[in-house]
C-alpha positions in Angstrom: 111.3 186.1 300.6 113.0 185.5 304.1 115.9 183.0 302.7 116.3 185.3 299.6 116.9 188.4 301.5 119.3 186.1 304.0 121.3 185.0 300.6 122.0 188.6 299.5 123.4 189.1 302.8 125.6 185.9 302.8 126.9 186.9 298.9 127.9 190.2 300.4 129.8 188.7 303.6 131.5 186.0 302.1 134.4 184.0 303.7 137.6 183.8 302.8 137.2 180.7 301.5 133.9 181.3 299.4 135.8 184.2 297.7 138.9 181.7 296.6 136.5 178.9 295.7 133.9 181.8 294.0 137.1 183.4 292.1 137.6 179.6 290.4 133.5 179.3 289.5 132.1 182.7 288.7 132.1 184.2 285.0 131.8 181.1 283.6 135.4 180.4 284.0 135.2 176.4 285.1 134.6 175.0 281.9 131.9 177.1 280.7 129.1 176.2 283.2 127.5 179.0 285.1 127.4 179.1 289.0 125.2 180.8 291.1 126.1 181.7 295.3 124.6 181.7 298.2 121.4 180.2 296.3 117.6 179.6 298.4 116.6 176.4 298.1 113.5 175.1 300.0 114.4 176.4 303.6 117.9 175.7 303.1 120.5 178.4 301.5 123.7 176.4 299.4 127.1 178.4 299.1 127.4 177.4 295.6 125.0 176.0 292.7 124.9 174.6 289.1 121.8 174.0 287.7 123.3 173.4 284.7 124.8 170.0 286.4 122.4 169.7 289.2 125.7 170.2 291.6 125.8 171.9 295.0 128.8 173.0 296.3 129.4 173.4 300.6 132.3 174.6 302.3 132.4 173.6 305.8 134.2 175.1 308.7 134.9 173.4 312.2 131.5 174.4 313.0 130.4 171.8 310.7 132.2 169.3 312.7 130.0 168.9 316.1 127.3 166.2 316.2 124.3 168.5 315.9 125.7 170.4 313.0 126.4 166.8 311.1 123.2 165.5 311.8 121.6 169.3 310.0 124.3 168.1 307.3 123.6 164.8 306.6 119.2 166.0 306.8 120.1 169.1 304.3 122.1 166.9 301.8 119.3 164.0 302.1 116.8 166.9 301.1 119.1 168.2 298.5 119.6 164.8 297.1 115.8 163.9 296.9 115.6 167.2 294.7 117.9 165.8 292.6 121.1 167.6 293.5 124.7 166.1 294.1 126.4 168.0 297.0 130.0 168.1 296.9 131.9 169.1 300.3 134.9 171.0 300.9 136.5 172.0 304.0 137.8 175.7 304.9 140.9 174.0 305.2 141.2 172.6 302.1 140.4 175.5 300.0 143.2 177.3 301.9 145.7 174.6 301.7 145.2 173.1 298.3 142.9 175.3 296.1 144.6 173.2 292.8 143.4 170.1 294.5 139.5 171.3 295.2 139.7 172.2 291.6 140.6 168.6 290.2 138.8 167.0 292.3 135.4 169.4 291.0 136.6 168.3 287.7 136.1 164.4 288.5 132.9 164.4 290.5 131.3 166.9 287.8 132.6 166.3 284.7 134.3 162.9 285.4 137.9 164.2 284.5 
């Protein structure tokens, strides 16, 4: 119940760049497949998920860019992995600076466009 209550607070106080990215997956508006956010998995809470697809979605910030925060990154995504889910990455940056591109590029990795 902990990481559910967590991931209602995290769908509330989205970041700038979770809204952009959320405003190109929710509704079923990227090719029909439906996208959940801020979604408990295990001990670990994803910024975006298909089930659908078995895709998770992360945007990272400079945060993510320290040594103790990659070494969480790389152990999350090796759990993630070993439940069957591919995780695509995206940095803040890159949803601010070319949103267009994030959106090809989830095209090739998850429907290979």
């Amino acid at each position: 119940m902990k990481n559910y209550n967590k991931a209602k607070v995290l769908r509330k106080n989205q970041t700038t760049q979770e809204q952009k990215l959320w405003s190109l997956l929710r509704n079923r508006s990227f090719h029909n497949l439906k996208f959940k956010r801020q979604y408990p998995i295990g001990s670990y809470i994803v910024d975006f998920i298909c089930l659908e697809k078995n895709i998770v979605i992360e945007i990272d910030g400079g945060q993510h860019n320290t040594d103790e925060n990659i070494k969480y990154d790389n152990k999350r995504t090796e759990f993630l992995n070993s439940k069957g889910f591919k995780v695509i990455r995206f940095w803040n940056n890159e949803i601010d600076k070319n949103l267009e591109g994030v959106y090809l590029k989830l095209q090739k990795e998850i429907l290979n466009i």
